[in-house]
N, C-alpha and C positions, 0 to 999 in steps of 0.2 A: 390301100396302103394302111398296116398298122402300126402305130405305135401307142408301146405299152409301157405304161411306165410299173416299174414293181418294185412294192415297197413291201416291208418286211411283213407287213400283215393281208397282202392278196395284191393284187395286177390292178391298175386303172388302166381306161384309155384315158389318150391327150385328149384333153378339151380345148380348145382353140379360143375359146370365147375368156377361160381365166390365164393368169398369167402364167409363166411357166417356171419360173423360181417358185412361186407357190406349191404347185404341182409334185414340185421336186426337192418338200421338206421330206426329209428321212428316207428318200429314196433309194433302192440299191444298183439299181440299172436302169436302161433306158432302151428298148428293145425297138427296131424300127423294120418291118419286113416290109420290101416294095411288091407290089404286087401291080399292074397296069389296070388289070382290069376293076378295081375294089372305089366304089362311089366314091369314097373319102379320101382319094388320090391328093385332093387340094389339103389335106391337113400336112401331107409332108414339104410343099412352102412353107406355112404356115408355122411349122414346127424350125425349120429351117432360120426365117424370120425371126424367130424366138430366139438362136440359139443367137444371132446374130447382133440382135438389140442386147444380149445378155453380154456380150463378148466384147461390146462398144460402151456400154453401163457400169464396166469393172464387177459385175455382181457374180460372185463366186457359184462354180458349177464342179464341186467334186463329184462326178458319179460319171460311170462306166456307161459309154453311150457303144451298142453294136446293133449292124446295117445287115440284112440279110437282102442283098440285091437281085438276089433270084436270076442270075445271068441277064439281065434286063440292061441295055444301054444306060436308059436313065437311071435304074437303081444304081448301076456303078457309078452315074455321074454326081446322083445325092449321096451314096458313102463318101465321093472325097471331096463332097462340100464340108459333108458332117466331120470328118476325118478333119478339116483344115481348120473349121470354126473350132473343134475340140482341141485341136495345135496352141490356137487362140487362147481357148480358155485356161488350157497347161500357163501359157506364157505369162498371162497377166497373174495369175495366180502364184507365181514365181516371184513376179514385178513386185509383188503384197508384200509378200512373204521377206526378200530381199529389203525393202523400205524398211518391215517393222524391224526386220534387225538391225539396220543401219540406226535406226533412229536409240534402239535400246543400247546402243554402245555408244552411240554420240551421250545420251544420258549418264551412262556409267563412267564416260570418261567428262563428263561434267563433276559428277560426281566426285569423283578422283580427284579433280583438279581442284576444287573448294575445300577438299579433305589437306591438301599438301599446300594451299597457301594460308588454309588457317593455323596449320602445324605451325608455320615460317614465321605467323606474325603475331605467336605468343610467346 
């Protein structure tokens, strides 16, 4: 199993042993081809695991993750892990996104509101 990750200056592979936010500064994709017979079969847990603790950590994962499953039962069954956890990462990164605006209009309507009782009480 590979997965590559490519960033705008050449292709890594996953390293298992460093983190995988790290991995995935400036990244542009995330390329995972199953393959049954390939040693490194356990990097795709492994990678899986990662995406999993990353989706549980709130830690933001914008980039374009694709599964080439190769007709393989389990390749299909880790694209729609990868597929789900990536569901995951969509939503909370929603979740972010929706708080800070909430919170930048609760500000602005504080704002407002100190603006129109200082008007009132000069």
């Amino acid at each position: 199993m590979c997965v590559k990750i490519i960033h705008p200056k050449g292709n890594r592979e996953f390293n298992s042993s460093e983190p995988l936010e790290v991995q995935m500064v400036d990244a542009k994709e995330v390329v995972v081809n199953y393959d049954p017979k390939d040693p490194f079969i356990d990097n795709a847990e492994i990678f899986v695991s990662e995406l999993d603790r990353l989706c549980k950590s709130g830690i933001s994962c914008n980039i374009e993750i694709s599964v080439n499953a190769n007709n393989h039962l389990n390749g299909i069954k880790l694209e729609r892990k990868i597929e789900n956890l990536k569901n995951t990462l969509d939503t909370n990164e929603f979740i972010k996104k929706l708080t800070k605006w909430h919170a930048d209009t609760d500000r602005k309507l504080t704002e407002l509101s100190a603006m129109c009782l200082g008007e009132r009480n000069e």
